[in-house]
C-alpha positions as CSV (number, residue, x, y, z in Angstrom):
1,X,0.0,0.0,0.0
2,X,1.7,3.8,-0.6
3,X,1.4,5.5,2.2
4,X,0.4,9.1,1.6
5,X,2.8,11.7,2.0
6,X,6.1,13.1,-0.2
7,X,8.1,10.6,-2.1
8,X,11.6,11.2,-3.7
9,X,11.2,10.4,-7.8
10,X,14.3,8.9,-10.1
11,X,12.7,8.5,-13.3
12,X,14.6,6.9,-16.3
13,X,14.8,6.1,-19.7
14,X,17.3,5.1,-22.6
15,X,17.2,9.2,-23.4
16,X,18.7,9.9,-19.7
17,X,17.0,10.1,-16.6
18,X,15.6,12.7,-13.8
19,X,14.7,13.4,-10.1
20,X,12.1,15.2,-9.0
21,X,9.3,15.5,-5.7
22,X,5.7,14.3,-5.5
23,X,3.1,13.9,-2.8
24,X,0.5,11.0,-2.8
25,X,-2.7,11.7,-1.3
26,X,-6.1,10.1,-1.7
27,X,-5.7,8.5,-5.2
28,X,-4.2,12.1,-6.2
29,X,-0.3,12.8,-7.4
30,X,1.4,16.5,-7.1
31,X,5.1,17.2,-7.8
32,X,8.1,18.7,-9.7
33,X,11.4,19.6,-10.9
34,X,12.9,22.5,-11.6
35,X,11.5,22.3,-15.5
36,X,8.2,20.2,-15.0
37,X,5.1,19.9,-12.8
38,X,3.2,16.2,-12.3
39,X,-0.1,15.6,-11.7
40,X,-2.4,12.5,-11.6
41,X,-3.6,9.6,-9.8
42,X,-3.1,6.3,-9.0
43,X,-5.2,3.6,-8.1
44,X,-4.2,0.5,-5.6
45,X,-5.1,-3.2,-5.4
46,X,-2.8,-4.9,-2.3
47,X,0.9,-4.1,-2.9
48,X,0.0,-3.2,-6.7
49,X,-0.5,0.2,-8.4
50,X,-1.3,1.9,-11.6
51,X,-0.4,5.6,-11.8
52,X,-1.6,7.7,-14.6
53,X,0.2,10.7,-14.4
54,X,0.5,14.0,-16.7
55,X,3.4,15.9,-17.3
56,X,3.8,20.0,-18.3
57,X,6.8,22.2,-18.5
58,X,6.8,25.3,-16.6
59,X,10.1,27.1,-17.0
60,X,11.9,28.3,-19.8
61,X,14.8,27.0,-21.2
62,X,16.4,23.3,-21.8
63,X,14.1,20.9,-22.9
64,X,12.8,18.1,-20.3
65,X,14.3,14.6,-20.4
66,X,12.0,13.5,-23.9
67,X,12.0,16.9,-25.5
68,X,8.3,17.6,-25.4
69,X,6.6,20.0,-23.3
70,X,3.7,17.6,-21.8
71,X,3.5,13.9,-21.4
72,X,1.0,11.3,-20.8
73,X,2.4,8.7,-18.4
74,X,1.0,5.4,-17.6
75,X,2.8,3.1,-14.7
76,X,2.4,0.2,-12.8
77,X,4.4,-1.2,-9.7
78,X,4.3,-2.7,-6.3
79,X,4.5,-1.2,-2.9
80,X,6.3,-3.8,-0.6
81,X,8.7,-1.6,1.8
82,X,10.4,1.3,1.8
83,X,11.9,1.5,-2.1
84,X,9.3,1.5,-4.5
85,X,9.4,0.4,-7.9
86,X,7.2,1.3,-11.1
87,X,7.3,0.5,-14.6
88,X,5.4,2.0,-18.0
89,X,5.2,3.8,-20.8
90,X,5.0,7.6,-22.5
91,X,1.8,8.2,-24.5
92,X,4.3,10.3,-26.7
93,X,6.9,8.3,-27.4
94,X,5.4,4.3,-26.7
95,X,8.6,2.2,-27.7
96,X,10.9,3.6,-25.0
97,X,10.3,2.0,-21.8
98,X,10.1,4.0,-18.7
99,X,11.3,3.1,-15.1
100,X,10.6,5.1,-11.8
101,X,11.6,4.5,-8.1
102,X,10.2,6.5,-5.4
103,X,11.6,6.8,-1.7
104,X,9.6,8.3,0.9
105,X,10.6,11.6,2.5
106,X,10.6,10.9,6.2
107,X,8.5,13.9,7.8
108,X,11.2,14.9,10.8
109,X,8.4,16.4,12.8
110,X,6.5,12.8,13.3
111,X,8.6,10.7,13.2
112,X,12.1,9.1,15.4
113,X,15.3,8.1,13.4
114,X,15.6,4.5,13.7
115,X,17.3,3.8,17.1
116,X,16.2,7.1,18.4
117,X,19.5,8.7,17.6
118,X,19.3,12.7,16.9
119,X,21.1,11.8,13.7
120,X,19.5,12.4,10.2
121,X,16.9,10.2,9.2
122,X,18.4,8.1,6.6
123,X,16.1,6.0,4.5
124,X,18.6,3.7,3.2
125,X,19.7,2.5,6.8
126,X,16.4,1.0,7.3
């Protein structure tokens, strides 16, 4: 199941790949970079998902990672633990697969590292 709350993004494909930050919440998908905004939803049965996710450009410049302003995303992955893992395909250019990963942020203000050291919280250690 994805818990709701902000998720780390590595997206990737053979044309290069990208990070970027999105919040789940209720079936709904928010997030960023520094070129593009996300938006979408997701649906869940168990540990699986499907994401279908829509992709604009909102500042100037270099060209995002498939050279097109606004993509049509569709993903599907599991949930089980901390790393999770996603699969799919751009609407725009269908032949290329595309791979995502998503980490969850920890939210310092609710939650103990691991041990309950003052230390950063760090994902990975878990």
């Amino acid at each position: 199941m994805l818990a709701h709350g902000q998720y780390s993004v590595w997206f990737k494909a053979k044309q290069g790949d990208g990070l970027g930050v999105i919040t789940l919440r209720d079936g709904h998908i928010h997030g960023g970079d520094k070129l593009v905004t996300y938006t979408g939803t997701y649906s869940e049965s168990g540990d699986d998902f499907h994401a279908s996710i829509k992709t604009k450009r909102h500042a100037p410049g270099r060209l995002p990672l498939f050279q097109i302003d606004e993509l049509d995303i569709e993903l599907d992955g599991t949930s089980r633990g901390h790393i999770i893992t996603a699969s799919g395909t751009v609407k725009q250019v269908p032949t290329t697969p595309f791979d995502v990963i998503l980490i969850p942020i920890a939210d310092e203000s609710n939650r103990s590292p691991p041990g309950g050291s003052s230390a950063p919280y760090d994902v990975a250690a878990e």
